[in-house]
C-alpha positions as CSV (number, residue, x, y, z in Angstrom):
1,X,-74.0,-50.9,28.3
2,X,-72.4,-54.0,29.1
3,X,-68.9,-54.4,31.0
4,X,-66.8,-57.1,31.6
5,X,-63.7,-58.0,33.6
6,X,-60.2,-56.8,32.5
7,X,-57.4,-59.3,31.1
8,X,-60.6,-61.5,29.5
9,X,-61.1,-61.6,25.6
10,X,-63.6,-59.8,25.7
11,X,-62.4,-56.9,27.9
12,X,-63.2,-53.5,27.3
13,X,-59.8,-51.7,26.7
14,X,-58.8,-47.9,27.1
15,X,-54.6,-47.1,26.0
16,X,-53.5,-43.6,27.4
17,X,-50.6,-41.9,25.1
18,X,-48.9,-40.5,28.4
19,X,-49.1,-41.1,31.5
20,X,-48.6,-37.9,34.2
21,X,-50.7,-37.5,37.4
22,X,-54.3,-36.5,35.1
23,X,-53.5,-39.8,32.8
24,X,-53.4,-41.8,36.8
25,X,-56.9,-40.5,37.8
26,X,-58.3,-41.4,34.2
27,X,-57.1,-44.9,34.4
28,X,-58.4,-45.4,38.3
29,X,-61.8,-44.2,37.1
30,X,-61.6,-46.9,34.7
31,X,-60.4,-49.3,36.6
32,X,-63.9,-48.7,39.1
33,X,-65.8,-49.7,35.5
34,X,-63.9,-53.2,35.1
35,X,-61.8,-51.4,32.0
36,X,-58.5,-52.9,30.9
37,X,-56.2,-50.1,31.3
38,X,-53.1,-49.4,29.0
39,X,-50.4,-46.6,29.7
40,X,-47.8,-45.2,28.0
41,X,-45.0,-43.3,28.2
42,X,-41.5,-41.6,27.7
43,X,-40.1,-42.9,31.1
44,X,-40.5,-45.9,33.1
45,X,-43.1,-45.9,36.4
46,X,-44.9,-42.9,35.3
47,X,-48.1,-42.1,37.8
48,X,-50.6,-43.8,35.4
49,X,-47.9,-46.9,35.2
50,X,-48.5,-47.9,38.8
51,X,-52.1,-48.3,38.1
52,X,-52.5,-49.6,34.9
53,X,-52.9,-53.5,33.8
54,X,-49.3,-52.8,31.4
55,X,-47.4,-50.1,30.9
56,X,-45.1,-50.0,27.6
57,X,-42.1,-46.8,27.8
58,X,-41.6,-45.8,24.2
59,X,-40.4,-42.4,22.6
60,X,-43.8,-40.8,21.9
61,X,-42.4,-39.1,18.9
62,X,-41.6,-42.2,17.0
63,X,-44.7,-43.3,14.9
64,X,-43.8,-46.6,14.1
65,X,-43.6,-47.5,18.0
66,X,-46.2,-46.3,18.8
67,X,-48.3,-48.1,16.1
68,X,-46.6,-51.4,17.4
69,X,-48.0,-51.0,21.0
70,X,-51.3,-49.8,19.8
71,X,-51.8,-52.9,16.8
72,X,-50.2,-55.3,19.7
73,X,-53.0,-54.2,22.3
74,X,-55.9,-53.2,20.2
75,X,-57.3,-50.9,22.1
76,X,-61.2,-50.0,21.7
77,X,-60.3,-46.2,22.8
78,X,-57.0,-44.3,22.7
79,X,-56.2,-41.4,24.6
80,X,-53.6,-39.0,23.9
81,X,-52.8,-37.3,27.3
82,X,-49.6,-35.5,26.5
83,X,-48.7,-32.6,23.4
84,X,-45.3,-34.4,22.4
85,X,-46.5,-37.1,20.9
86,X,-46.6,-38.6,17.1
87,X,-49.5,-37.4,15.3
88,X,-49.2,-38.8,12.4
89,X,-49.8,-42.4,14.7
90,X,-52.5,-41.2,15.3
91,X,-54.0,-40.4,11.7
92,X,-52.7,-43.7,10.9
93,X,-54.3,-45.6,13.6
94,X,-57.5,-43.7,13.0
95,X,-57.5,-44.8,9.6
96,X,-57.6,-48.7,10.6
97,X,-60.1,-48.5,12.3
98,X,-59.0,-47.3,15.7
99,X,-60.6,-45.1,17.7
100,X,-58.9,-42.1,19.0
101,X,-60.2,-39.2,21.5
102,X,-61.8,-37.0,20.5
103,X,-60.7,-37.5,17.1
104,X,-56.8,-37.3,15.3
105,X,-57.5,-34.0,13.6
106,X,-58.6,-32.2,16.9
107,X,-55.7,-33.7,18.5
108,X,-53.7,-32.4,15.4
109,X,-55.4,-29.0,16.3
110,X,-55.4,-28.7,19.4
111,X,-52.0,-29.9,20.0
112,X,-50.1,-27.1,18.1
113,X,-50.8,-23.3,19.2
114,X,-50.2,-22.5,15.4
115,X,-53.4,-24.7,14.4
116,X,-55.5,-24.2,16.9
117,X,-55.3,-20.3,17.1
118,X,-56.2,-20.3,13.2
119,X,-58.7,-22.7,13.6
120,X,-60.2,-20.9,16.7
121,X,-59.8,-16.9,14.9
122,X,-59.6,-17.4,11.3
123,X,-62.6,-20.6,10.7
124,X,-64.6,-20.1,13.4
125,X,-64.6,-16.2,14.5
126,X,-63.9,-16.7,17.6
127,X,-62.5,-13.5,19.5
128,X,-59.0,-13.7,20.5
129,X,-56.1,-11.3,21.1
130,X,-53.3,-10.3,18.0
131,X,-50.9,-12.6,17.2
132,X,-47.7,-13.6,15.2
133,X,-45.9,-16.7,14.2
134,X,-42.1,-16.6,14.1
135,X,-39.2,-18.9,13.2
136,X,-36.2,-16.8,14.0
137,X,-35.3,-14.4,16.5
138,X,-35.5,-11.6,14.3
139,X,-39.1,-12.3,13.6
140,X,-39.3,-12.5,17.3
141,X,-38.2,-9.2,17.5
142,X,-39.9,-7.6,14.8
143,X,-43.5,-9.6,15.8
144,X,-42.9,-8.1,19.6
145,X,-42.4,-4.4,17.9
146,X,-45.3,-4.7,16.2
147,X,-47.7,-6.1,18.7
148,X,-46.2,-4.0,21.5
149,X,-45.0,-4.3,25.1
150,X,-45.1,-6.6,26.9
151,X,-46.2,-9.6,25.1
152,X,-46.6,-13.4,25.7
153,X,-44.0,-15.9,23.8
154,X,-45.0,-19.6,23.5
155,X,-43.8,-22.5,21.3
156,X,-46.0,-23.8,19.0
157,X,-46.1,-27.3,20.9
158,X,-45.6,-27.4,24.7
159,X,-47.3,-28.1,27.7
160,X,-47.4,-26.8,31.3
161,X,-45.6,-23.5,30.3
162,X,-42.4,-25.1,29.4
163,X,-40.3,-22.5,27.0
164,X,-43.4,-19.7,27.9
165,X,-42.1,-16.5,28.4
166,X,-43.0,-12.5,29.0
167,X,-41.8,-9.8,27.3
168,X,-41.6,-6.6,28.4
169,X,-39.3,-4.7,26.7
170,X,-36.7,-5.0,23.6
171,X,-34.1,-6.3,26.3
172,X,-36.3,-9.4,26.9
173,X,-36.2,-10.8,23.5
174,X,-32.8,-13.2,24.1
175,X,-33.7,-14.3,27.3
176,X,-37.6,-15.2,25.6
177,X,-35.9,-16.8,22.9
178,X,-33.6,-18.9,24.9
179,X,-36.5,-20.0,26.9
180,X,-38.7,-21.4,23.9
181,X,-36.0,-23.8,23.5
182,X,-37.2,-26.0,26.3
183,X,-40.4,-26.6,25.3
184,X,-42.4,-29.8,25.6
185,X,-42.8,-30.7,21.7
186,X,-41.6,-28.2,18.7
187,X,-39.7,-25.0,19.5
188,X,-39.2,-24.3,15.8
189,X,-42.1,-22.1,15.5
190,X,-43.6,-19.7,18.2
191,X,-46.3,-17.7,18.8
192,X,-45.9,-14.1,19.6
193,X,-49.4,-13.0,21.1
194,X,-50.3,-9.1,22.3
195,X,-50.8,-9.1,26.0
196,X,-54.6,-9.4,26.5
197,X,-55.5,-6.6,29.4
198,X,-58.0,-9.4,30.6
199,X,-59.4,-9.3,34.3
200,X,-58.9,-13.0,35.0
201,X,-58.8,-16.2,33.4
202,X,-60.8,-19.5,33.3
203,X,-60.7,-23.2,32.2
204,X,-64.4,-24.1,31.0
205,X,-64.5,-27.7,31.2
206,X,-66.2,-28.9,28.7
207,X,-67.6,-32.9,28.0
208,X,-69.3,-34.5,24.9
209,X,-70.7,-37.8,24.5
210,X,-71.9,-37.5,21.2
211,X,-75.5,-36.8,22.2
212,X,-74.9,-34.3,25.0
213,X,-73.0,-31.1,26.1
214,X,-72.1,-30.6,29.8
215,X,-70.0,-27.7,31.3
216,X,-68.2,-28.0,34.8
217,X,-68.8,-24.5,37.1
218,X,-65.7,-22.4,36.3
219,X,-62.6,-23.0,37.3
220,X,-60.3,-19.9,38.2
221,X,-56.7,-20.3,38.2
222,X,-53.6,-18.1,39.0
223,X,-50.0,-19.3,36.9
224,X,-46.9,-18.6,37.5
225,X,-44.1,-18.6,34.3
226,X,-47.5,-20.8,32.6
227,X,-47.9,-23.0,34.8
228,X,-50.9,-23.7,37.3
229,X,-50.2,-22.8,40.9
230,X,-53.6,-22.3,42.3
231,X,-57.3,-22.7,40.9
232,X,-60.3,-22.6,42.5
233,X,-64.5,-23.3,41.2
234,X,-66.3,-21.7,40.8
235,X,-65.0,-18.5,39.5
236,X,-67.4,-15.4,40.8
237,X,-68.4,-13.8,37.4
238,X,-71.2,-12.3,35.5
239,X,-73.9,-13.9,34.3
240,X,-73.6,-12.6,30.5
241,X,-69.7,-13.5,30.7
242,X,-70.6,-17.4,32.0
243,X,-73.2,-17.4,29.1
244,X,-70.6,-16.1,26.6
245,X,-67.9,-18.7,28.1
246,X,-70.1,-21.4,27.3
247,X,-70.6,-20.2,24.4
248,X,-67.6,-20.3,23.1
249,X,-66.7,-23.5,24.9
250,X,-69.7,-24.8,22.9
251,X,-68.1,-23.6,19.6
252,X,-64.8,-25.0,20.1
253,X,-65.4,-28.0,20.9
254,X,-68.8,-28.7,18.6
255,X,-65.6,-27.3,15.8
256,X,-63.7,-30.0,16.6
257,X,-66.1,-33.2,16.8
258,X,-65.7,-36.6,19.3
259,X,-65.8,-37.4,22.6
260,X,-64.3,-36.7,25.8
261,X,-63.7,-33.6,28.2
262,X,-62.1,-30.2,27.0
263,X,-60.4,-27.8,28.8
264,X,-61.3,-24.7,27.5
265,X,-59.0,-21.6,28.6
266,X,-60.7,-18.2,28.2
267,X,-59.8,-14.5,29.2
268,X,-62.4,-12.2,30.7
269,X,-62.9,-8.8,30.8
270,X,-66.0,-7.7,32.4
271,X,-68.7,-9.1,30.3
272,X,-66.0,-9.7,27.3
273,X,-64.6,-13.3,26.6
274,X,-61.6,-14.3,24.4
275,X,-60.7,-17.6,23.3
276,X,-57.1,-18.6,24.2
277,X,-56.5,-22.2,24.1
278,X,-58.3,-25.7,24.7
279,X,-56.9,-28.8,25.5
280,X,-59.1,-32.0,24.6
281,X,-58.4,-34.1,27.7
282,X,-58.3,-33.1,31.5
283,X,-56.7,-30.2,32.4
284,X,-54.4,-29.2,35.6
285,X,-56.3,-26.4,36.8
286,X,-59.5,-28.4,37.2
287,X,-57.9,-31.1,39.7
288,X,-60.1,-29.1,41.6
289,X,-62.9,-31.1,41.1
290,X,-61.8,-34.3,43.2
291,X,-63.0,-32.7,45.9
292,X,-66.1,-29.9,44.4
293,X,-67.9,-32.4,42.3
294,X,-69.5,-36.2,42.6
295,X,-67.7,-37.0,39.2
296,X,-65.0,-35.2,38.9
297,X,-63.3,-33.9,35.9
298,X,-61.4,-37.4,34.7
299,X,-64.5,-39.4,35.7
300,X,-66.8,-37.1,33.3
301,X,-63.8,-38.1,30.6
302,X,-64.3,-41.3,30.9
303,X,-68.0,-41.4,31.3
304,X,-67.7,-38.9,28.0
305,X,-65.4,-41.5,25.9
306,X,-68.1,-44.2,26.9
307,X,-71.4,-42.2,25.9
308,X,-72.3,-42.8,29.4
309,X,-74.3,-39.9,30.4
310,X,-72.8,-36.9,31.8
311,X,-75.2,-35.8,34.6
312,X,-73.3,-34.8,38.5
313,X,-73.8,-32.8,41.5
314,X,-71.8,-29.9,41.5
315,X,-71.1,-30.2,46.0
316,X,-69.6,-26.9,46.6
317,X,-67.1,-24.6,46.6
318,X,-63.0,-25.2,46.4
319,X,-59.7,-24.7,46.1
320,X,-56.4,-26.4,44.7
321,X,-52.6,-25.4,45.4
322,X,-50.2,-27.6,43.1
323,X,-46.9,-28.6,45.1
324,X,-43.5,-28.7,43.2
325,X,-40.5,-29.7,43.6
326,X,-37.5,-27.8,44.9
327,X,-34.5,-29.5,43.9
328,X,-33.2,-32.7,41.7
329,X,-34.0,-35.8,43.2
330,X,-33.9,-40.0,41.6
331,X,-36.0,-40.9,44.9
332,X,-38.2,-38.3,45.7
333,X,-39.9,-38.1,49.0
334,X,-43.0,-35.5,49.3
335,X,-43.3,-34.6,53.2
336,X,-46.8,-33.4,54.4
337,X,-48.0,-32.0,57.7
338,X,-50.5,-34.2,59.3
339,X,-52.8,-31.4,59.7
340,X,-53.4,-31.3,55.5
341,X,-55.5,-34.7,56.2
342,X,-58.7,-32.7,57.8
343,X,-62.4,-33.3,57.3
344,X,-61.9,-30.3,54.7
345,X,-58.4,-30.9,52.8
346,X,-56.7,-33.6,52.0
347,X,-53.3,-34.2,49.4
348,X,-52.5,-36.0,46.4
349,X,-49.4,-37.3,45.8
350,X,-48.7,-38.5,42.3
351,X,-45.6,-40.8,42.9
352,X,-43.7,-39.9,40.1
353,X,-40.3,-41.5,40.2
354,X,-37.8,-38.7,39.5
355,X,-37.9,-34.7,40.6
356,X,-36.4,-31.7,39.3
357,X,-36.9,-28.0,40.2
358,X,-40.5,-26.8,39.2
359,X,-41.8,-30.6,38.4
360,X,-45.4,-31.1,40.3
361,X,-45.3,-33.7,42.3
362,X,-48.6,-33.6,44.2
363,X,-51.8,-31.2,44.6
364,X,-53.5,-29.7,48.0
365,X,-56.9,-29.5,47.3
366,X,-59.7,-28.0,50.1
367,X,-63.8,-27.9,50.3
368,X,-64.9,-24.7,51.6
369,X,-65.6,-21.2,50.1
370,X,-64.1,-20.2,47.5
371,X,-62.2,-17.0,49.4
372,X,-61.4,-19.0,52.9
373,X,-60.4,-22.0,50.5
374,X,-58.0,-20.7,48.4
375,X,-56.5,-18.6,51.6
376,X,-56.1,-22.3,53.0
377,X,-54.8,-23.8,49.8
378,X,-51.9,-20.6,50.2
379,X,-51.2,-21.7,53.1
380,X,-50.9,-25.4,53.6
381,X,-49.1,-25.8,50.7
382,X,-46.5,-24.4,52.5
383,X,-46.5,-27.3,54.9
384,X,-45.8,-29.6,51.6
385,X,-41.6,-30.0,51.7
386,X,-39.0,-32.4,49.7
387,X,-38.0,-34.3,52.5
């Protein structure tokens, strides 16, 4: 493979359809192959702004922009990084000619709960827990009845449990419904899903090149209101569950086609798996790997939309512990102890230019075993403040 300098006419060129702290470690892995970068986004200095060759704000749902910026910059690879975003760009773009990761249609798939459940339970047998689809808060209602107590309510479109709720009883179901409505993406349809009695959860990551299939070790991760808090590789589980894991990580993503890294989320439950969702791009939970692997999770995505080959050293065993934000700030400043900088730990701090209560704003992530790691993660994320 050949590879030439950035901002030449003959520049290799990667766009990025959103531009959060996993879009920023994409583009500076890129940037280490001589790859013009391109980032885009809803707001101005996003993380993956301040490290890309231009940056364009747009609103992500408006087609027609985002087809400007994309015919404008002709990118040879476009990555869709966010759920809120036009998809029906991304058809269109695919149909001239562009290429998009890992294809529109498993965007289109993935990026709606609706679709991708379907696709996941009703084409490809895969084994996942009872669900409904509602529009109204009746159906809501009726949906949680039937499935039972408590039960999980999502919107169809959203990221990073925005509008994600638990139900636990009949009393619930106003506060749940009042919750979908600030979703990232559409909150017109939702997803009522019977509470899985799993034992944990995983992410399987998950990278195609086109001629290979690679799975990370995997990644264990605690949420809080659907969001990650805490994850950790590799998750301590059977054999025959790992095997069935892969398995299914295998299926998904060999369903839906292209390049790039997956993030596949599964329940276990002893030796049982059950599909629950897959992302096809980095996901949160694994920022775990900048410090566990030689080529970490964003590094095999970019390696993956490259057909580079996906070979690494898995080092050891870790632990990450996200850091959000406690209050509304236009300037935020993250604070961290001096003792988080060790020859085990270290922090990332994503710059992004505006907080508000819950947003992430930088990760803690430590190399040691996975129980003493984790206990440290707990910890010295306590030491992360707003100033």
């Amino acid at each position: 493979m050949q590879f030439s300098a950035p901002l030449k006419s003959n520049a290799k060129k990667i766009m990025l359809l959103g531009s959060g702290e996993l879009g920023k470690e994409v583009v500076i892995e890129a940037q280490r192959l001589g790859i013009e970068t391109v980032a885009v986004d809803k707001y101005e200095n996003a993380p993956a702004h301040q490290v890309a060759h231009r940056a364009y704000v747009v609103n992500m749902q408006d087609k027609e922009a985002i087809l400007e910026i994309i015919r404008r910059e002709k990118p040879d690879y476009i990555l869709p990084e966010v759920e809120a975003i036009s998809i029906a760009a991304l058809f269109e773009a695919e149909a001239e000619g562009f290429h998009v990761i890992p294809n529109a249609e498993a965007v289109n798939k993935t990026m709606n709960r609706k679709n991708i459940r379907m696709f996941a339970a009703e084409e490809l047998g895969l084994k996942t827990g009872p669900y409904k689809f509602v529009t109204t808060q009746d159906g809501m209602l009726e949906a949680a009845r039937s499935l039972g107590f408590p039960c999980v309510i999502k919107p169809v479109m959203s990221s990073s449990g925005h509008g994600q709720s638990v139900a636990r009883s009949e009393a619930d179901i106003p506060n749940s419904w009042e919750m979908a409505k600030e979703a990232r993406g559409d909150a017109s349809e939702l997803i009522v899903e019977a509470f899985v009695d799993f034992d944990y959860e995983i992410t399987m990551l998950t990278a195609r090149n086109g001629k290979e299939t690679v799975f990370c070790e995997p990644i264990g991760h605690e949420q809080r209101d659907g969001d990650y808090v805490f994850s950790w590789q590799p998750m301590q589980m059977s054999e025959l569950a790992k095997q069935r894991a892969q398995e299914i990580a295998q299926k998904i993503t060999d369903g839906l086609g292209g390049r790039g890294i997956f993030g596949v989320e599964l329940f276990v439950k002893g030796d049982e798996v059950y599909f629950s969702e897959v992302s096809p791009r980095p996901h949160d939970t694994g920022m775990v790997t900048l410090i566990t692997q030689s080529q970490s999770e964003f590094a095999l995505h970019l390696r993956a939309v490259l057909g580079l080959p996906l070979g690494f050293t898995f080092y050891g065993e870790g632990a990450s512990a996200a850091f959000k934000s406690e209050a509304h700030n236009v300037a935020p400043v993250v604070e961290v102890d001096e003792s988080l900088f060790s020859d085990n730990s270290f922090v990332r701090v994503f710059g992004k230019p505006e907080a508000h209560k819950g947003r992430r704003l930088a990760v803690a992530l430590v190399y040691d075993r996975v129980d003493a790691a984790l206990t440290k993660a707990r910890e010295i994320i306590k030491k992360v403040k707003d100033a």
